[in-house]
Each structure stands twice: as structure tokens, then as C-alpha cells.
ChimeraX commands (.cxc) that place a marker at each C-alpha (Angstrom):
marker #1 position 0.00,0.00,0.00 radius 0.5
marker #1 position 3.07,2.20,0.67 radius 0.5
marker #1 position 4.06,1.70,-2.78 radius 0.5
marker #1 position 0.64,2.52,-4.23 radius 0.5
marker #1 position 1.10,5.89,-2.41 radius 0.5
marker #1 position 4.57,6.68,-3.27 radius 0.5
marker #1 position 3.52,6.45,-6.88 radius 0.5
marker #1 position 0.67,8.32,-6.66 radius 0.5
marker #1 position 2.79,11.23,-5.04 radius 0.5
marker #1 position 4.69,11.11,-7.59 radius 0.5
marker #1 position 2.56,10.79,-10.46 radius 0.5
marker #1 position 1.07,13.98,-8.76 radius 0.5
marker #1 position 4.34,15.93,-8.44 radius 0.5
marker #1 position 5.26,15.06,-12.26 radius 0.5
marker #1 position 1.85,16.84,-13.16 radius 0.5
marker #1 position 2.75,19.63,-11.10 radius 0.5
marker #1 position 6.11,20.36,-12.66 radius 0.5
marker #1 position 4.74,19.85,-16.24 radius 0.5
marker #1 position 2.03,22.33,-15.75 radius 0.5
marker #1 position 4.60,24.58,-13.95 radius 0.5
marker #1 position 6.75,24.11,-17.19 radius 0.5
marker #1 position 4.18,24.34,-19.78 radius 0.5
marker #1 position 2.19,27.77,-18.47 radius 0.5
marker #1 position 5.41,29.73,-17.77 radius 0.5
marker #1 position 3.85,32.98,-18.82 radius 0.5
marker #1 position 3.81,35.61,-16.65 radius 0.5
marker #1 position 0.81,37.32,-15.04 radius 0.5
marker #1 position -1.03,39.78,-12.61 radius 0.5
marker #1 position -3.17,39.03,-9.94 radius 0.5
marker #1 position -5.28,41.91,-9.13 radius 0.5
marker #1 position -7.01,41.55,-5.81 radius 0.5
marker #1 position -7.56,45.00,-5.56 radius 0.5
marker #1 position -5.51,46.31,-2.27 radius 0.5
marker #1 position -2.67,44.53,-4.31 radius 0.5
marker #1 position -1.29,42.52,-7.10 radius 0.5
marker #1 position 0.59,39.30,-6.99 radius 0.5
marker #1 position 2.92,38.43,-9.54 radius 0.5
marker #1 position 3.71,35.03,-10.37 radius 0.5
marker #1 position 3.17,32.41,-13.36 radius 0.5
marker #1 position 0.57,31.15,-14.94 radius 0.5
marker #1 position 1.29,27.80,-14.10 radius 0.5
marker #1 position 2.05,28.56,-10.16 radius 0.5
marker #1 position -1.15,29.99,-10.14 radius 0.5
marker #1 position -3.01,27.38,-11.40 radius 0.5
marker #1 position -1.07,24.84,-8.68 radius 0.5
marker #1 position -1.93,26.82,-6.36 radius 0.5
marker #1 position -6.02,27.16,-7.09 radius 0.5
marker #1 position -5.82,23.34,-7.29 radius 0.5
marker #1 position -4.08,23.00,-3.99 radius 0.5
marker #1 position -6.55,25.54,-2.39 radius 0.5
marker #1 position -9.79,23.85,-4.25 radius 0.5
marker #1 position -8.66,20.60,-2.84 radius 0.5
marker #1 position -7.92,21.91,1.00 radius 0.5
marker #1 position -11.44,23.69,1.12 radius 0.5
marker #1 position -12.76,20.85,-0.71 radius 0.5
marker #1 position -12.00,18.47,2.26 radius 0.5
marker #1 position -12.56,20.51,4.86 radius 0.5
marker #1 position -16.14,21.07,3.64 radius 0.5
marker #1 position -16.29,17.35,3.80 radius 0.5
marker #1 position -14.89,16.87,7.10 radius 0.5
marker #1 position -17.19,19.68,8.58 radius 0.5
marker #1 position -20.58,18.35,6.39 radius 0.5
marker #1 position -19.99,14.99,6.96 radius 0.5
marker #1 position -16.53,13.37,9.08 radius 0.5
marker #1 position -17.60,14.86,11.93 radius 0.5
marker #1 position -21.63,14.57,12.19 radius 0.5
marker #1 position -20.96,10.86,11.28 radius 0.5
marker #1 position -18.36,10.63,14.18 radius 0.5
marker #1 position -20.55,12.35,16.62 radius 0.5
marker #1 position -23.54,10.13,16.17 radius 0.5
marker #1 position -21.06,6.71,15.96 radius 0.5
marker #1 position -20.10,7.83,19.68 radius 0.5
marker #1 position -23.86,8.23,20.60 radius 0.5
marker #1 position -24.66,4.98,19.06 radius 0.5
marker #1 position -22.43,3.25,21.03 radius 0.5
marker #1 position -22.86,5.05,24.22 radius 0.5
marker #1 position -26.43,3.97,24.30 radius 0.5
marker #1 position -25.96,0.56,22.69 radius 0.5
marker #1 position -26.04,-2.19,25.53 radius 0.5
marker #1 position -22.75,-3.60,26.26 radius 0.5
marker #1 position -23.07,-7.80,24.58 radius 0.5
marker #1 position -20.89,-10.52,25.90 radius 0.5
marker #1 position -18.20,-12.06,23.69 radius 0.5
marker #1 position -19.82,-15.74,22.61 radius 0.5
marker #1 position -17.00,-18.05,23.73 radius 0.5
marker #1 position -16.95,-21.57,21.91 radius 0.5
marker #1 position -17.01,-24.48,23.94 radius 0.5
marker #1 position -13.34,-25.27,24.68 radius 0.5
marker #1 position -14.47,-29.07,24.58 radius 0.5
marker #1 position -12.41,-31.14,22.11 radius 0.5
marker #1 position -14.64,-33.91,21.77 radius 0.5
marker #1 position -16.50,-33.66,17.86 radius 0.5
marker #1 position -19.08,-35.96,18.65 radius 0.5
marker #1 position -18.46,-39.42,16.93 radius 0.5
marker link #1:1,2 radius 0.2
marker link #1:2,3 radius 0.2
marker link #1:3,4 radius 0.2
marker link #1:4,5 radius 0.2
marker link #1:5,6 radius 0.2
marker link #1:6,7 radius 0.2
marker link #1:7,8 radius 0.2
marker link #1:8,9 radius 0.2
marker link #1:9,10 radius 0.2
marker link #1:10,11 radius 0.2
marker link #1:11,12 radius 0.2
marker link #1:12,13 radius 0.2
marker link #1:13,14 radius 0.2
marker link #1:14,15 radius 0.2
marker link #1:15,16 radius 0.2
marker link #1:16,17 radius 0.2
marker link #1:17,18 radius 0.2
marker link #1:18,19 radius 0.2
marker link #1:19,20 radius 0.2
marker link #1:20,21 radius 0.2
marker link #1:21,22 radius 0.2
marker link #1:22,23 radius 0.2
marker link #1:23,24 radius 0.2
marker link #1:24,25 radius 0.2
marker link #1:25,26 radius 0.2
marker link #1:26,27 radius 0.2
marker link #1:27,28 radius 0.2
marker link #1:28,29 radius 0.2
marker link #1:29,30 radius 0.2
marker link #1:30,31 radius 0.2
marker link #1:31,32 radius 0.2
marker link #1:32,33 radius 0.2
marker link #1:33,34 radius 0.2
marker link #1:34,35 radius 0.2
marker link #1:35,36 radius 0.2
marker link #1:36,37 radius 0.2
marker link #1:37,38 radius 0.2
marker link #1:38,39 radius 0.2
marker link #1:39,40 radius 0.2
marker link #1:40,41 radius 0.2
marker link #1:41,42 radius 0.2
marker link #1:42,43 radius 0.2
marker link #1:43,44 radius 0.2
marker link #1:44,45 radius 0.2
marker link #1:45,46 radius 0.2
marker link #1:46,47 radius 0.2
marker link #1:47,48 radius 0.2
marker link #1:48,49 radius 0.2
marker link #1:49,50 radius 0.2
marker link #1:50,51 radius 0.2
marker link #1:51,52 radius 0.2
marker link #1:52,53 radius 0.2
marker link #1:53,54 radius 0.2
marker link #1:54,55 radius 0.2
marker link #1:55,56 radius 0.2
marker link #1:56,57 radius 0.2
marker link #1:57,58 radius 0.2
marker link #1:58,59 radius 0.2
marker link #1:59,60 radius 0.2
marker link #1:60,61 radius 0.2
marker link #1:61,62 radius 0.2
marker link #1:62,63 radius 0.2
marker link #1:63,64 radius 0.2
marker link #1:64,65 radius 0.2
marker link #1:65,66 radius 0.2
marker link #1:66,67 radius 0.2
marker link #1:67,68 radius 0.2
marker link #1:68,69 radius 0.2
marker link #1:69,70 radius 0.2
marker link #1:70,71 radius 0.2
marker link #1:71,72 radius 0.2
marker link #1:72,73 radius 0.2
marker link #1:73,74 radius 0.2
marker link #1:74,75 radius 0.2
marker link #1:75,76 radius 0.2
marker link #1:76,77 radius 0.2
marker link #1:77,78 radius 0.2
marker link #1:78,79 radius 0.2
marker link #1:79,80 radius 0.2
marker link #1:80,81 radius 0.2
marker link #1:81,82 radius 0.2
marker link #1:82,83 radius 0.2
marker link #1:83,84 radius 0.2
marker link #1:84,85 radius 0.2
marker link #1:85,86 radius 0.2
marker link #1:86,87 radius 0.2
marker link #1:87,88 radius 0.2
marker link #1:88,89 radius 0.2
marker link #1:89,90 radius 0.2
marker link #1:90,91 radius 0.2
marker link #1:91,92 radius 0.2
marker link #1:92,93 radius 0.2
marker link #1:93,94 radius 0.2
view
């Protein structure tokens, strides 16, 4: 699984730098109390990057956490069950 990861990271990071490469124009951000000047391509990295973070914290504040809250309720007011144990007999009836 490690693996899986590792190549995903860095399937990611090769997309980064080619997009970084490709859109090396430069350009004006005007937010209107001040401009940022950057690349086309670091600009677009970074909207993805931000896109993504808001993306999963709207996910972990709509859903993570309501789901977590009501898994603690549930088992707060489920009634505590016994292990079964198997009979530790050894004989197998023939």
C-alpha cells in the first residue's frame, strides 16, 4: 500500500512540474488592495491546492464529523453484549 502511495505522489508531483513548465507565462493578480505576480502555471497549482484543502474541509465539517458524533452516541447507548465463547471441549461428537 506504501508503494501505491509513493507512486501516486509522484505521479502527482510530475503533473505539477509539467504544468509549472508548460504555463510559464507571466501574469497579474489583481485583488484589488494589491497585485501578486507570479506564473501562470504557479497559479493554477496553487487554485488546485486551495480547491482541494477547502474541498476536504467542507467534507470533514458536512460529513466526518456529524458521522463521528452520532457513531459515539450509538455506542454510548448501545447495551454492552458478551463475547460468545466456543465451547473449549475437544470432543467432535463421533
Amino acid at each position: 500500500m506504501k508503494v501505491v502511495r509513493l507512486l501516486i505522489l509522484l505521479a502527482v508531483l510530475v503533473a505539477g512540474l509539467i504544468v509549472g513548465a508548460l504555463n510559464s507565462q507571466d501574469m497579474t493578480l489583481n485583488l484589488g488592495f494589491t497585485a501578486i505576480h507570479s506564473s501562470t502555471g504557479l497559479a493554477i497549482t496553487v487554485a488546485l491546492l486551495t480547491g482541494a484543502f477547502i474541498g476536504g474541509g467542507l467534507v470533514l465539517v458536512g460529513l466526518v464529523i456529524p458521522l463521528y458524533s452520532r457513531l459515539r452516541k450509538a455506542q454510548k447507548t448501545a447495551p454492552a453484549v458478551a463475547p460468545v465463547v466456543p465451547p473449549s471441549s475437544t470432543f467432535d461428537g463421533r
